[in-house]
C-alpha positions as CSV (number, residue, x, y, z in Angstrom):
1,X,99.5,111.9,93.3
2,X,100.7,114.4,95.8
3,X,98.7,117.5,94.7
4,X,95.8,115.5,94.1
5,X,95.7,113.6,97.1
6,X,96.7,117.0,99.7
7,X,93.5,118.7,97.8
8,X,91.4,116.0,98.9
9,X,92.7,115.8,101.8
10,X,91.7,119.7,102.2
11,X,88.5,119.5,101.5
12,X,87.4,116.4,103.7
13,X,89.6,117.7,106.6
14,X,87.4,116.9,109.2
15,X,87.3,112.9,107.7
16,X,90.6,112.3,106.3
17,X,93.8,112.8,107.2
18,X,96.5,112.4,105.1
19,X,100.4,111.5,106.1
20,X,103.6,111.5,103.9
21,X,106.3,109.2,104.8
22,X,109.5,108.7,103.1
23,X,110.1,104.9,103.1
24,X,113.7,105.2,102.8
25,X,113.6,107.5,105.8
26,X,111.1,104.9,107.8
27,X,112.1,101.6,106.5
28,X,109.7,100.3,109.4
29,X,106.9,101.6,108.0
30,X,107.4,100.8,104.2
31,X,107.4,96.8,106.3
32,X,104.7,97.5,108.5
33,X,102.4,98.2,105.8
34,X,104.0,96.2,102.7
35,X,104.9,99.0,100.7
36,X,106.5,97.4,97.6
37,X,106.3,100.4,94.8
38,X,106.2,104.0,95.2
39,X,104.2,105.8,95.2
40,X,101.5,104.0,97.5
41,X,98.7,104.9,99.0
42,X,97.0,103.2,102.2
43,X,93.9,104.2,103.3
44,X,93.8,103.2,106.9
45,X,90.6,103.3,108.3
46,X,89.8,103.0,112.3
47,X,92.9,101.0,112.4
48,X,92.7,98.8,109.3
49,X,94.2,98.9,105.7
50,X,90.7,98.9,103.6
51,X,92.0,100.1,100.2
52,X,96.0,100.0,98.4
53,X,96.8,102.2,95.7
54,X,100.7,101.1,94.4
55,X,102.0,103.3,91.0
56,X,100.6,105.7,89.4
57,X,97.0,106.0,88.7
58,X,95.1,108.6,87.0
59,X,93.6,111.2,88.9
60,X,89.1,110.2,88.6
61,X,90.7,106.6,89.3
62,X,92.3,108.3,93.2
63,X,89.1,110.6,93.6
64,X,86.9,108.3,92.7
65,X,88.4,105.6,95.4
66,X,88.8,107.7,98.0
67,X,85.6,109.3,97.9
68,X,83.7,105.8,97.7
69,X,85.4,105.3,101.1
70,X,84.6,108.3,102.3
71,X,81.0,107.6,101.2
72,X,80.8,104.1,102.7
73,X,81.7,106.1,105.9
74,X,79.0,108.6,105.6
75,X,76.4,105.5,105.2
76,X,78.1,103.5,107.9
77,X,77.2,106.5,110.6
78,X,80.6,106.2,111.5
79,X,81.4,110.1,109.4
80,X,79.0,112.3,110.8
């Protein structure tokens, strides 16, 4: 999910920002935002958890997510 998820994030650089963070490392954060299964994704999105991704998934399943998100933003006004 990695690989995937850092092109992504390479290509929408100006609308997504993406964050590693080794739950073992920040126990806090694994709490904070319920991370039960790794790997996880959490989109966060102006300061709220709008979409959970726990295990692996197959790669047109994480692009296809993400985008829709990314989409919805576009619509919203609030990507511009």
């Amino acid at each position: 999910m990695d690989s995937l998820v850092a092109n992504i994030a390479r290509k929408e650089r100006r609308y997504l920002r993406v964050l590693h963070v080794d739950v073992n490392e920040h126990p806090d954060l694994a709490v904070r935002f319920r991370v039960r299964a790794v790997p996880t994704l959490v989109l966060v999105m102006q300061g709220r958890v709008v979409e959970r991704i726990e295990g692996r998934v197959s790669a047109t399943m994480l692009v296809r997510t993400l985008e829709s998100h990314l989409i919805e933003e576009t619509a919203s006004g609030t990507r511009s």
